[in-house]
C-alpha atoms as one frame of an Amber mdcrd trajectory, in Angstrom:
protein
  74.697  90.629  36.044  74.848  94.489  37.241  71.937  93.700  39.468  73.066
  90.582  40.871  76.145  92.176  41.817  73.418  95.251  43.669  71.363  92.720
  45.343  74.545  90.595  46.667  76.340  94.255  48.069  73.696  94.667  49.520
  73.143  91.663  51.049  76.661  92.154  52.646  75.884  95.291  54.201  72.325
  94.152  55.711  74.360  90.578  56.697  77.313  92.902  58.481  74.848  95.314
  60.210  72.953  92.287  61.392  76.242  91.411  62.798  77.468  94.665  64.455
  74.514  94.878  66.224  74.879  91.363  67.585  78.183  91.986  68.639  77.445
  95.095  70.415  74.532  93.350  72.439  77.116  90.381  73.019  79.482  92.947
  74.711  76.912  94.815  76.346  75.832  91.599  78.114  79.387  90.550  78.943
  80.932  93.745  80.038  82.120  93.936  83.804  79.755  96.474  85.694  82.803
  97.985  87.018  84.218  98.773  83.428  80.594 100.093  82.845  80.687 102.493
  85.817  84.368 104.268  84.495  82.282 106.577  82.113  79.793 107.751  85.542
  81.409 110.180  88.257  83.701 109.074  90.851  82.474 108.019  94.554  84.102
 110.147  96.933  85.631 108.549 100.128  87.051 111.199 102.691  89.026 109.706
 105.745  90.018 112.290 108.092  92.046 111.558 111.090  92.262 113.614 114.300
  95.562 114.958 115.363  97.628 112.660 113.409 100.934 114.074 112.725 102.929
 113.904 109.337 105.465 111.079 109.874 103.060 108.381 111.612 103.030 106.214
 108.722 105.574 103.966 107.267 105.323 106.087 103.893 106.293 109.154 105.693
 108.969 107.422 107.979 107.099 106.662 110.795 105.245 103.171 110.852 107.249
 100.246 112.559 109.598 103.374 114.182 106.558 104.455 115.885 105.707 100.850
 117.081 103.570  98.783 114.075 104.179  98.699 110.664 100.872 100.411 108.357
 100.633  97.964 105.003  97.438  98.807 104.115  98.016 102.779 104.259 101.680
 102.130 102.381 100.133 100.310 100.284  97.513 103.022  99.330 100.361 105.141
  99.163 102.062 103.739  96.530  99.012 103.310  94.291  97.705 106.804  94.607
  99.811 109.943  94.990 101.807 111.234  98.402 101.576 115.093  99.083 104.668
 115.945 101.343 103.655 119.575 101.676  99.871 118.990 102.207  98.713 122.209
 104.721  96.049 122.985 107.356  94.797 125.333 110.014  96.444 124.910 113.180
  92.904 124.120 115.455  90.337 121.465 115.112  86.904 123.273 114.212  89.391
 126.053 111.958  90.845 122.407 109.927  87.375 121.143 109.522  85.671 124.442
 108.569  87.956 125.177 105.785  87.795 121.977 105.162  84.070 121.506 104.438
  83.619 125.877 102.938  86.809 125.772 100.780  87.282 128.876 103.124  89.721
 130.084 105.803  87.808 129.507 108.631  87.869 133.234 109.774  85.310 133.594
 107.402  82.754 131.579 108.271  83.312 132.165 112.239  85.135 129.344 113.241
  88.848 130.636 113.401  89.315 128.979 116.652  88.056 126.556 119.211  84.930
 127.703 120.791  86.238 127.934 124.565  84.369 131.113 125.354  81.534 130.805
 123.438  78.391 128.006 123.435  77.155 129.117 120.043  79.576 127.961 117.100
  80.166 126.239 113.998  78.884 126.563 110.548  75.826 129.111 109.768  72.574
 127.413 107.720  74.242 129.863 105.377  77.635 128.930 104.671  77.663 125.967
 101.628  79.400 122.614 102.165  80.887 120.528 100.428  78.430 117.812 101.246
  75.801 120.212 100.185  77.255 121.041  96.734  77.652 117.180  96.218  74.162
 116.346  97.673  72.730 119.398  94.946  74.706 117.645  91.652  72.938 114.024
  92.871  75.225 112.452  94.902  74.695 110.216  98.204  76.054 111.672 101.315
  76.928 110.022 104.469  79.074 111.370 107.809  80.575 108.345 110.560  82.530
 110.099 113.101  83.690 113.417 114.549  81.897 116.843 113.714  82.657 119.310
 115.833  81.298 121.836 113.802  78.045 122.842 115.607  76.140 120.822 118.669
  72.712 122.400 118.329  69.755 121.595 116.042  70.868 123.397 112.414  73.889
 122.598 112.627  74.540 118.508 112.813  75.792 117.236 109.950  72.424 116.523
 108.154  71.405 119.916 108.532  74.570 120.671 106.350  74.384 118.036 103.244
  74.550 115.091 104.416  71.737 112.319 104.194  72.775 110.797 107.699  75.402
 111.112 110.210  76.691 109.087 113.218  79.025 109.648 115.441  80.141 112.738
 118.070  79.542 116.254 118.039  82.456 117.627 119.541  85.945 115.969 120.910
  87.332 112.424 122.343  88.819 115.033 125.512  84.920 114.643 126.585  85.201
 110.867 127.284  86.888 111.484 130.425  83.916 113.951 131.688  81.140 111.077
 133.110  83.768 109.265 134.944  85.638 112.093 136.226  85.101 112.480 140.020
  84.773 116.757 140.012  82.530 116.291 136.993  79.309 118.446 138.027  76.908
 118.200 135.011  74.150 120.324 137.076  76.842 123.402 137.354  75.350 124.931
 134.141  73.191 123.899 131.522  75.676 123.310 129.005  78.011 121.011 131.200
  76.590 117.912 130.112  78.113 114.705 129.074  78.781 114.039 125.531  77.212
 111.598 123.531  77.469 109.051 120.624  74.789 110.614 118.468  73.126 109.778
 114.827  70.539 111.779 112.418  68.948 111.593 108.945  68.274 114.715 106.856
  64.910 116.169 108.364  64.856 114.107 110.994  65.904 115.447 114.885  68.915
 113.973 115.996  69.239 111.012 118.386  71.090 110.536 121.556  72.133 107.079
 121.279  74.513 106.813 124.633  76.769 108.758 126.743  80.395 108.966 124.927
  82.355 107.831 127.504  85.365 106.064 128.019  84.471 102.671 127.345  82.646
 104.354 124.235  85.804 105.859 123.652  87.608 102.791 123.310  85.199 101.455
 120.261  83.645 104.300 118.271  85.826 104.031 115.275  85.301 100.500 115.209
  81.319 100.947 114.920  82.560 104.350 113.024  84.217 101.861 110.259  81.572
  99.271 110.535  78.992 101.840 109.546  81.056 103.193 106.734  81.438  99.682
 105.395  77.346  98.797 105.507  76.766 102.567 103.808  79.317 101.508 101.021
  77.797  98.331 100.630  74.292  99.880 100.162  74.945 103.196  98.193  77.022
 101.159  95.770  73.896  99.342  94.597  71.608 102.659  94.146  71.744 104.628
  90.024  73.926 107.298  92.336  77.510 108.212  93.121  77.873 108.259  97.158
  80.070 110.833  98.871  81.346 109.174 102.323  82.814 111.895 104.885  84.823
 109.698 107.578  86.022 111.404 110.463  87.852 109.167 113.017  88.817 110.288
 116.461  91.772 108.640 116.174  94.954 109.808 117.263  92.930 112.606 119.754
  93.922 112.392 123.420  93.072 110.129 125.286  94.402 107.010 123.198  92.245
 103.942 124.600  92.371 101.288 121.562  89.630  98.687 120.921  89.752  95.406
 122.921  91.367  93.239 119.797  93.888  95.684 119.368  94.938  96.460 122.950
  98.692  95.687 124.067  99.237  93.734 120.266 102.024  95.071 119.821 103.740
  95.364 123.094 105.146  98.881 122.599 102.373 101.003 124.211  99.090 102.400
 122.992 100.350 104.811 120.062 101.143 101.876 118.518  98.424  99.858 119.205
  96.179 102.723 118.003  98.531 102.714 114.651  98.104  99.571 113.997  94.217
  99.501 114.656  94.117 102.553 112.219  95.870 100.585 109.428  93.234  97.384
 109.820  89.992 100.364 109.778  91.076 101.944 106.556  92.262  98.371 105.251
  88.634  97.038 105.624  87.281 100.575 104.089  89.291  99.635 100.918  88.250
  96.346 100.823  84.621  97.098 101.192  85.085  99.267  97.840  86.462  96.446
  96.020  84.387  94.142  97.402  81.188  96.598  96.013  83.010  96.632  92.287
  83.287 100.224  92.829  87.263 100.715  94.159  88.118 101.115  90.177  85.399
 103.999  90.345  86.352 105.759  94.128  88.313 108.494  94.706  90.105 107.457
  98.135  92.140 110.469 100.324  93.076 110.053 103.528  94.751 113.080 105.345
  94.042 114.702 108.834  92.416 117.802 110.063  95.352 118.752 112.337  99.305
 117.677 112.813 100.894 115.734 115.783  98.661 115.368 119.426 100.774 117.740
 122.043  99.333 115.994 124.916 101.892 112.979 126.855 101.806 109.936 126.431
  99.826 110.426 123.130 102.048 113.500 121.521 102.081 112.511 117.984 104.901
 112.517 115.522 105.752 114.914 113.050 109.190 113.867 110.897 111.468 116.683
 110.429 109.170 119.685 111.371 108.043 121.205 114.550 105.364 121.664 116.738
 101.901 120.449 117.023  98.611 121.837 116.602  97.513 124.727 118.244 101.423
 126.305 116.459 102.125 128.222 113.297 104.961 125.533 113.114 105.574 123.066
 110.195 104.658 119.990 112.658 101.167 121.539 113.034 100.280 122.808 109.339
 101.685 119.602 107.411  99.693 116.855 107.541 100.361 113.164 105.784  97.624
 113.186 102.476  97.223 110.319  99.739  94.577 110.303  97.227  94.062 107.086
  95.264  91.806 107.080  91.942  92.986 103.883  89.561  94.182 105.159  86.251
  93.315 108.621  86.867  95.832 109.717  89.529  99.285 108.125  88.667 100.031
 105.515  90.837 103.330 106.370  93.402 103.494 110.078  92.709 105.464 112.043
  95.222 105.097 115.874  95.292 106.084 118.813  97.763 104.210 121.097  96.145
 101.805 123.484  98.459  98.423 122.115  98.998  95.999 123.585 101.145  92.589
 121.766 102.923  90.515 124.224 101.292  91.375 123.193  97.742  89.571 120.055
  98.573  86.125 121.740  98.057  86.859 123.108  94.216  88.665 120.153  93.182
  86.036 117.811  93.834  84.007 120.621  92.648  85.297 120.178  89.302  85.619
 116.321  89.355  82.401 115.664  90.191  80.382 118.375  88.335  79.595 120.001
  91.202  78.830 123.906  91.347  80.695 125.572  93.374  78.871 128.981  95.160
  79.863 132.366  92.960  78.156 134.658  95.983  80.818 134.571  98.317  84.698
 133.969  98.035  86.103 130.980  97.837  89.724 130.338  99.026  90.272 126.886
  97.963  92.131 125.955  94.265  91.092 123.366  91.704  93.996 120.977  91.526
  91.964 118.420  89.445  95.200 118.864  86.788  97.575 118.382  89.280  96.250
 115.669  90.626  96.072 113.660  87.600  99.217 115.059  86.344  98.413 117.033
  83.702 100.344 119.520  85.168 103.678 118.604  87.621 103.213 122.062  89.564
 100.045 123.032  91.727  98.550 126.032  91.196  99.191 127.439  94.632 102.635
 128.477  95.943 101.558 130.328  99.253  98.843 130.763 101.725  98.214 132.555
 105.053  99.067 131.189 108.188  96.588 131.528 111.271  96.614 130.516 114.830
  92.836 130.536 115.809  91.229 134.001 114.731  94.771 135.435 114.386  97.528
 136.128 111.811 100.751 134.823 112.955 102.443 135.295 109.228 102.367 133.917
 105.744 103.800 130.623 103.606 105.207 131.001 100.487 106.884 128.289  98.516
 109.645 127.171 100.430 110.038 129.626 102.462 108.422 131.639 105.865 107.388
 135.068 107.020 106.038 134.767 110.959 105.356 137.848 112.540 104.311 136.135
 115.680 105.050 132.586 117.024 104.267 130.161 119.493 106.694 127.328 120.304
 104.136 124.537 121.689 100.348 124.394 121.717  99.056 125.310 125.239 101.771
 127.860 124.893 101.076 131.969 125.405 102.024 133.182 121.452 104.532 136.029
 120.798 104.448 138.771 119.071 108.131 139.569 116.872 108.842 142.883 116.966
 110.769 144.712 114.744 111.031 142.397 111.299 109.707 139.566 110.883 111.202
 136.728 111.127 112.430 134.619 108.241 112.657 130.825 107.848 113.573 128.768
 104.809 112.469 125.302 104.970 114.951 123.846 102.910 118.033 124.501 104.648
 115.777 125.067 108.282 112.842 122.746 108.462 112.483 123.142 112.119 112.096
 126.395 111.881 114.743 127.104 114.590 117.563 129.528 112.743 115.630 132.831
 111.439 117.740 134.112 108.253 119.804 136.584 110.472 123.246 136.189 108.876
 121.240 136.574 105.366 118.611 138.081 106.101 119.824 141.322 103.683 120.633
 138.599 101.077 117.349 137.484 100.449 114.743 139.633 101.933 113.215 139.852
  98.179 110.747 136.871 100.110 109.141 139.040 101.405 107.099 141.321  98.662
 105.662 137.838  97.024 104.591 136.991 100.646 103.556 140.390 101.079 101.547
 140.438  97.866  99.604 137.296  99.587  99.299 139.133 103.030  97.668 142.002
 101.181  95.296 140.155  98.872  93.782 138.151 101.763  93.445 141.279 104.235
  91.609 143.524 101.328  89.103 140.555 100.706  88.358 140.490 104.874  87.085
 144.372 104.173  85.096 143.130 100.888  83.476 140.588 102.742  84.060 140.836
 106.736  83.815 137.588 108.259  81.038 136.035 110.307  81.777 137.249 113.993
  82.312 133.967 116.042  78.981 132.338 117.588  76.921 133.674 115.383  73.419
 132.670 115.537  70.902 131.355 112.800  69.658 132.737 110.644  72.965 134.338
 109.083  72.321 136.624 105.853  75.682 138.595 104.606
């Protein structure tokens, strides 16, 4: 009886582990690819617009007040998280170099536009974050605006990335072929732009002069790229990184032919509402690949409001454009979307700056980030995801192209020299600095002078900051500016 009862326990436990493993291969089989592809690192999507100031969207009170409503972008908004206080340099090439380093641009060379120099952008030596992605195994792919180097070395697939399309340098260019005092024989560097494309180890292309009627499409074939690499990198064993630089809102504002006069109030809005359908169909590529569940989505700019008329851009309650140490130039509209990671609809003001881009993806993706030079950019993986409600930066330096007009801290400003628009002369304050706190001042118009004894404690915490980031220039002294290849330190 003792043995029957043996042989019929164990019959049990062979009959149930028959039956686990049947059920595991049953939900193996039936198991959604996407729910698969949770456990594997995140796809990285990176739009970056061009001059685009802080309120443009309907999220950050612009939308249907600037012309056309943005549902799509609103949308994103409210299913990934809205930085209010989202900061970056004040230039184009500056934005994008710290941007791509995790570095204040005066480091790497780049602290302003190159006007005086043919020889610029990012050293062979200098460590992207396409490159750190690229080394942990992911896919990398630029469609759109570099401006970061025109010169063999320094495209974007000499920097990480597997292929790149678009143009070198900026939409301004367009006007150059068809300009009637254009002389492209004057010097050997006054040629025409053009709409380019490379693959890694592979000389780059000239596809056709960027000119104004190229103007008027190249985000559209910019976003019809994008789409086609989504569609194909989603099918490969590896996570894809896609960099997407638009050259929208950058003067001059010509919109494609399908969006053109839509809305009847002028081309801003035309442009906004062309914007909104680009990203739309970038969204809907990702869930139409089964990888949107799996894709971390951010869309910010490299640069607040456009300064040039008709297209000057909008930038809610601060001042200034680009090319200013002003609130309208550093803050720039950000949303990152990654479903059930990031909570959906968060709002924050807290201090982010471009360069923590670079170590937060860093440590998302599993990437190693470079210990042989300094690094200026923050993980906020935590805050983020909200782990934590505060980020773990309260300050930063502000520059104006290669120089130090004063410093950020929390709520509250320390300028030491200011310049009111962008093509403006900037001015040095003598005496004390002057003091601005963004609560009570957001335009940045009413220095603290009736309380400026009351709380001048603001300024050792900003001074703290000042000091730290002027010692590490004399550890490691930047890269002078059109610096040649090859760069060693």
């Amino acid at each position: 009886m003792r043995r029957y009862i043996k042989l019929r326990v164990l019959d049990w436990r062979i009959s149930s582990n028959i039956s686990l493993v049947c059920l595991l291969l049953f939900v193996s089989m039936v198991t959604p690819i996407k729910a698969l592809a949770q456990a594997s690192r995140p796809n990285i999507v990176l739009v970056l617009m061009d001059n685009f100031g802080w309120g443009e969207l309907g999220s950050y009170g612009g939308g249907v007040i600037r012309g056309a409503a943005t549902p799509r972008l609103d949308k994103l908004a409210r299913e990934g998280m809205r930085l209010l206080n989202f900061n970056v340099e004040a230039q184009c090439v500056p934005s994008r170099a710290a941007l791509m380093t995790g570095r204040y641009a005066i480091r790497s060379g780049n602290g302003s536009v190159p006007f005086f120099t043919q020889t610029y952008g990012l050293t062979r030596w200098e460590i992207t974050l396409a490159e750190m992605l690229s080394e942990s195994g992911y896919q990398t792919a630029a469609f759109g605006k570099w401006h970061l180097g025109h010169a063999e070395g320094r495209y974007p697939t000499d920097q990480g990335f597997d292929q790149w399309f678009g143009i070198p340098h900026s939409s301004d260019e367009a006007h150059w072929p068809e300009g009637d005092r254009f002389r492209s024989e004057s010097h050997e560097s006054s040629k025409p732009s053009y709409v380019m494309s490379s693959k890694k180890g592979k000389k780059t292309k000239k596809l056709r002069v960027y000119d104004l009627s190229q103007r008027a499409i190249i985000d559209r074939d910019i976003t019809n790229k994008a789409i086609n690499y989504i569609k194909n990198a989603s099918r490969n064993n590896k996570p894809f990184f896609a960099y997407i630089p638009y050259t929208a809102t950058h003067y001059p504002l010509i919109p494609e032919q399908r969006f053109k006069g839509k809305t009847r109030n002028g081309a801003f809005a035309d442009m906004l509402l062309q914007i909104d359908d680009y990203v739309g169909r970038l969204l809907d590529a990702l869930e139409d690949a089964g990888v949107a569940d799996n894709t971390i989505f951010i869309f910010t700019s490299d640069n607040g409001g456009e300064m040039f008329m008709p297209a000057h851009g909008f930038t809610g309650p601060w001042r200034g454009t680009y090319f200013t140490g002003l609130e309208g130039s550093l803050r720039v509209p950000f949303i990152i979307k990654w479903p059930a990671r990031i909570p959906a609809g968060a709002v924050s003001n807290e201090i982010v700056h471009q360069m923590d881009i670079l170590p937060t993806i860093a440590s998302i993706a599993e990437a190693q980030i470079p210990s042989d030079r300094i690094i200026d950019g923050i993980n906020q993986s935590e805050f983020f995801t909200g782990v934590s409600q505060k980020s773990k930066r309260d300050g930063f330096v502000v520059y104006v192209g290669e120089e130090i007009y004063g410093v950020k801290w929390r709520n509250w400003k320390m300028m030491t020299k200011e310049v009111s628009q962008g093509a403006g002369v900037g001015v040095k304050i003598n005496s004390v600095p002057q003091f601005y706190d963004l609560h009570t001042d957001p335009k940045e118009m009413y220095p603290m002078d009736a309380r400026i004894l009351e709380d001048l404690w603001v300024r050792f915490p900003m001074s703290e900051i000042l000091k730290e980031h002027v010692n590490s220039l004399k550890k490691e002294p930047p890269i002078p500016p059109g610096t040649p290849d090859p760069y060693t330190p």
